[in-house]
C-alpha positions as CSV (number, residue, x, y, z in Angstrom):
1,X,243.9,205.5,170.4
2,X,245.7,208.0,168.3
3,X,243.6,210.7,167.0
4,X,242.1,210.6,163.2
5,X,242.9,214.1,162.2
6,X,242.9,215.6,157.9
7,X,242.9,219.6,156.8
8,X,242.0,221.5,153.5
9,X,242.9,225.1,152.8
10,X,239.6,227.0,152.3
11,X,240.3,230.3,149.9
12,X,238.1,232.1,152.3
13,X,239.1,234.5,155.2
14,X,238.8,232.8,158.7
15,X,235.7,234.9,160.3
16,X,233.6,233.8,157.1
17,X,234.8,230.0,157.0
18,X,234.3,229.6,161.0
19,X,230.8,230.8,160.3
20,X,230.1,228.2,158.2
21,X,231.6,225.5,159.8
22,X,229.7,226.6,163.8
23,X,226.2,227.0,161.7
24,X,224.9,223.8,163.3
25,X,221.6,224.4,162.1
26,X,222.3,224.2,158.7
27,X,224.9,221.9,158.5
28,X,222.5,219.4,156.8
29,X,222.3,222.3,153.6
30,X,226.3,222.3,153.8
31,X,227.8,218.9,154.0
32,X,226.3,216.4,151.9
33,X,227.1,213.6,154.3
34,X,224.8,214.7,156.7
35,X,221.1,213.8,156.2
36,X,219.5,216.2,159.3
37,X,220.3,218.6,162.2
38,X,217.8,218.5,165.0
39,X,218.7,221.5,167.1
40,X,218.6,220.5,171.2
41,X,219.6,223.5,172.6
42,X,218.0,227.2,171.6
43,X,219.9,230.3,171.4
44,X,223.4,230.9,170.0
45,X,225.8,228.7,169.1
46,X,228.4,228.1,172.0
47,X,229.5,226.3,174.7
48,X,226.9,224.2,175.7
49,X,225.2,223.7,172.5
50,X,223.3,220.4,172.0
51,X,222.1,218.7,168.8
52,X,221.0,215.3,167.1
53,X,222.6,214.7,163.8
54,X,222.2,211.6,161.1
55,X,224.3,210.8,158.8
56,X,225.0,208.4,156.3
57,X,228.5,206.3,157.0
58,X,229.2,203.0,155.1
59,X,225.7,203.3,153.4
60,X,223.9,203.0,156.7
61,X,222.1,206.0,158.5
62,X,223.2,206.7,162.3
63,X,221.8,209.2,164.6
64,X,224.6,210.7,167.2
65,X,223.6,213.4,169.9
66,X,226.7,215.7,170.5
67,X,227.2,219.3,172.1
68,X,230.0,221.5,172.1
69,X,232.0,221.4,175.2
70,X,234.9,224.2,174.1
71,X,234.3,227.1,172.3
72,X,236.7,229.8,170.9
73,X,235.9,231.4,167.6
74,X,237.4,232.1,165.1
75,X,239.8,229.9,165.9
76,X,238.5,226.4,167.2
77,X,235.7,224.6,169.1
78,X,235.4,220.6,170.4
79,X,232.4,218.2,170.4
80,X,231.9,215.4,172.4
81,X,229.4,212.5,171.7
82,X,229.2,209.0,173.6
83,X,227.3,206.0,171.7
84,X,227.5,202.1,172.1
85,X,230.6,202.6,174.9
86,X,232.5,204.8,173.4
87,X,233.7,208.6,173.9
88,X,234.3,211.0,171.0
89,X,235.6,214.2,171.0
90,X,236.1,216.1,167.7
91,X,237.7,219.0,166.8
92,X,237.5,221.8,164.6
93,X,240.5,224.1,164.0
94,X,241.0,227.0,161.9
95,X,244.1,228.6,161.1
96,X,244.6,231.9,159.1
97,X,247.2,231.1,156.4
98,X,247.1,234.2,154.6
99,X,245.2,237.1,153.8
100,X,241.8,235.1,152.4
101,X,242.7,231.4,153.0
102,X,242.2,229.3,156.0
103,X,243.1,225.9,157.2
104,X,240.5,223.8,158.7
105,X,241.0,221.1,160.1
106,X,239.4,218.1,161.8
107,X,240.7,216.0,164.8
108,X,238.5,212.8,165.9
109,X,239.5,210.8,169.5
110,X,237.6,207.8,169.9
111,X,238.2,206.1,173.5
112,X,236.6,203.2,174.5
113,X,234.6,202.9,177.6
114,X,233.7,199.6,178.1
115,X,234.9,195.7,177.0
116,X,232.7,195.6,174.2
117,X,233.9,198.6,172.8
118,X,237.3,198.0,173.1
119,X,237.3,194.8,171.7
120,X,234.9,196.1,168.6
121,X,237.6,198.7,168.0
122,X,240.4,195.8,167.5
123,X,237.8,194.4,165.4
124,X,237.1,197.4,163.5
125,X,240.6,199.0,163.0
126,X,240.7,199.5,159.8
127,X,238.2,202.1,159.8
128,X,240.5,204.8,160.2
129,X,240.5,205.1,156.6
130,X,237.0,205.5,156.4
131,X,236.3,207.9,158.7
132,X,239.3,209.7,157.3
133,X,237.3,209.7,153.6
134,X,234.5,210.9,155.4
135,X,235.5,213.6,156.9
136,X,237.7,215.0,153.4
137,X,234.4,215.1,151.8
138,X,233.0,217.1,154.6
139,X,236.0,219.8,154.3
140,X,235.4,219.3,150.7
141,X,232.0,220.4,150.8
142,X,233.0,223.2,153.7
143,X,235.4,224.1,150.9
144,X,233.1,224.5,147.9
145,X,230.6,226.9,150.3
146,X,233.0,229.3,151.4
147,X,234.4,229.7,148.3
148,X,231.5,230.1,146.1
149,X,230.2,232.6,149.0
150,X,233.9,235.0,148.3
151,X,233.0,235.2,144.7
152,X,231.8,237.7,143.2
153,X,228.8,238.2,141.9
154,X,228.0,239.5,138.2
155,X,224.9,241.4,137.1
């Protein structure tokens, strides 16, 4: 399957905006989308790192458990997750576009494993789109943090 893959430019410098986007912990408090983070794996964020996550997706809540399987900050890392036959590997990539802006972007393969996976992902092609919407409002959200965090602050 081709990759689902969408970016934003975040007015924020790279080391502050990959901070925000590899704080698993809190991603609940960041991205609206997601409804809870329960941590797997203690100690830093890295290679290795294991955690549950639920999110809402077509109005319906669904629990995935993923860990990080690449890691290379500032610049990128890659989760994988496997539910109901299938194999998903995400991306998240971060480019420094200028002095104090960044573009993130996110890359989703979805392989199927098994029959019944492949044939729900004929069934279930048009999807794209909504996994697509899904993930703009998460870089929307990523967005709105970072840059709210670079202003400055009056008083």
């Amino acid at each position: 399957m081709k990759p689902i893959e969408t970016s934003e430019t975040v007015h924020a410098p790279i080391e502050s905006v990959f901070g925000v986007v590899s704080d698993i912990a809190n991603t609940a408090t960041t991205i609206s989308g997601i409804n809870s983070i329960e941590m797997l794996t203690d100690g830093p964020v890295g290679e290795g790192t294991k955690w549950r996550e639920t999110r809402t997706f077509l109005g319906k809540k669904a629990t995935e458990e993923m860990w990080i399987v690449d890691w290379h900050p500032p610049t990128r890392y890659t989760v994988e997750a496997r539910n109901h036959g299938m194999h998903y590997l995400t991306t998240v990539a971060l480019e420094e576009i200028g002095q104090h802006e960044t573009r993130v972007t996110y890359s989703m393969l979805a392989e199927p494993e098994t029959l019944v996976s492949k044939v729900m992902c004929i069934a279930f092609a048009g999807m794209k789109g909504q996994v697509t919407k899904a993930f703009n409002a998460d870089l929307q959200d990523i967005k709105q943090v970072c840059e709210a965090a670079e202003q400055p602050t009056v008083g």
